[in-house]
N, C-alpha and C positions, 0 to 999 in steps of 0.2 A: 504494500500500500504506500511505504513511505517512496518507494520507485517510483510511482505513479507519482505523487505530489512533486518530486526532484523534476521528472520529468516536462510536467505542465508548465512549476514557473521556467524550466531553461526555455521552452518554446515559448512561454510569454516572451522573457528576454531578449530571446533572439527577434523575434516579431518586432515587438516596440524600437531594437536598435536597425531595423532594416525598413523602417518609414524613414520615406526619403527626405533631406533636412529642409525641403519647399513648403513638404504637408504640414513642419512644425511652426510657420509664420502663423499659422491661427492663434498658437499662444500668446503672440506679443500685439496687443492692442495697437490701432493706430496713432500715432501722436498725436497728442491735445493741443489747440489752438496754444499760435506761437511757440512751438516746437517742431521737430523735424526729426524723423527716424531714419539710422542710418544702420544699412545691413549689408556683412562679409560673410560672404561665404568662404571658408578656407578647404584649400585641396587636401585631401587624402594624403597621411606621408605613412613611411614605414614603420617608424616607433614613436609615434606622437608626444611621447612623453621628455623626448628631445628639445623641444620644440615650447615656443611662448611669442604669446602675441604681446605689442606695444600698444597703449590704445592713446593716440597724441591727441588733446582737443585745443584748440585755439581757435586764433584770428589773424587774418593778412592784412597790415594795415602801414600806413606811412611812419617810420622812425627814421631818425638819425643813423647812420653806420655802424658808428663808434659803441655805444652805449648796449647794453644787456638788457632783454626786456622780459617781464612775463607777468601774466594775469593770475590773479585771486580764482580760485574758487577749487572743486574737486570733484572725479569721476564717485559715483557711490553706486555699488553693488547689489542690486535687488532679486528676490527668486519670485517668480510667478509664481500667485497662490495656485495650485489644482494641476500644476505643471508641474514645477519645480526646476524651471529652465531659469539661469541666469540672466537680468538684462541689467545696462546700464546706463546713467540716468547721470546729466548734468543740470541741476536745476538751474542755474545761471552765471553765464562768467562775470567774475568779480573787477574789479577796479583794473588796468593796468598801472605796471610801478616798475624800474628798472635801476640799474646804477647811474650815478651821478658824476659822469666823467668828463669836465670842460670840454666844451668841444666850441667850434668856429658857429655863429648863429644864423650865418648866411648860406651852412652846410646844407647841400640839397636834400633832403629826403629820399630812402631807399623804401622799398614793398617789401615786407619781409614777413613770414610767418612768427606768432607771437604764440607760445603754446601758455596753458596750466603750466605753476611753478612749484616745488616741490619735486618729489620722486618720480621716477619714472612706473609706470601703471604698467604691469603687467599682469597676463590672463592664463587661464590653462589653454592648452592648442587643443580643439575637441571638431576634427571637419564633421563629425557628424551633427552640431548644433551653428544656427546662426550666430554670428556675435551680433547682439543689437544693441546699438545706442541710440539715447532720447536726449538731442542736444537743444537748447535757442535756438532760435533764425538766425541766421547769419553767422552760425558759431561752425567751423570746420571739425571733419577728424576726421585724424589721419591713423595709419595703422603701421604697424614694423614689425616683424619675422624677427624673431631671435633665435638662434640653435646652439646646440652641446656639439663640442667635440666629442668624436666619434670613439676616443679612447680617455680616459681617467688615468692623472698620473698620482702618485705617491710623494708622499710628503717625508722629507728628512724630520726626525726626529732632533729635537731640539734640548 
């Protein structure tokens, strides 16, 4: 009997991970007025667990050259109730603020990308789930691949 029970949930399991990740957008609502939802799909790799996504949010906006710049605010993590699928959520970007580096006042302005300041956001690599994010209008994001080397080395003992 207990065969039988093994059995049913691995065929659940298998089932639920072989819907394909299109039929799982149902879970994630559409964005609510003055917001924008943005979705990656990521490729299929051979050990997933290698692997980690970046999740950049910002703004391209006119600055100075010289100067370091980046916005207030922060990515935050939510699980859909009745899913239990990840999504994530920037309620709004905060102020911009940058270093304070003399510069010339007649220096032309560059378009530069201004991300979130703070640590860099990383995600688990899962291609079989969307990664969705719920930013502002006008707010970008952007995404970056990270991977493990392929061999682990050993540490001198100290």
């Amino acid at each position: 009997m207990r065969l039988f029970g093994f059995l049913g949930a691995l065929w659940f399991l298998l089932a639920v991970s072989a819907v394909p990740a299109a039929d799982d957008m149902r879970a994630f609502p559409a964005a609510e007025g003055g917001m924008v939802r943005y979705v990656l799909q990521l490729p299929k790799q051979g050990e997933e667990s290698d692997f980690k996504v970046e999740l950049i949010v910002g703004k391209t906006v006119d600055v100075d050259e010289r100067n370091r710049y980046f916005f207030a605010g922060r990515i935050e993590e939510e699980t859909i109730k009745g899913w239990g699928f990840p999504r994530y959520v920037v309620s709004a970007l905060g102020p911009m603020a940058g270093t304070l580096m003399a510069i010339d006042p007649d220096a032309p302005k560059v378009s530069r990308f201004v991300a979130l300041g703070g640590e860099r956001y990383l995600i688990r690599y899962n291609s079989r789930l969307p990664v969705v994010v719920y930013a502002p209008a006008g707010v970008e994001v952007r995404y970056r691949i990270w991977s493990a080397a392929s061999e682990a080395r050993g540490m001198e003992k100290g």
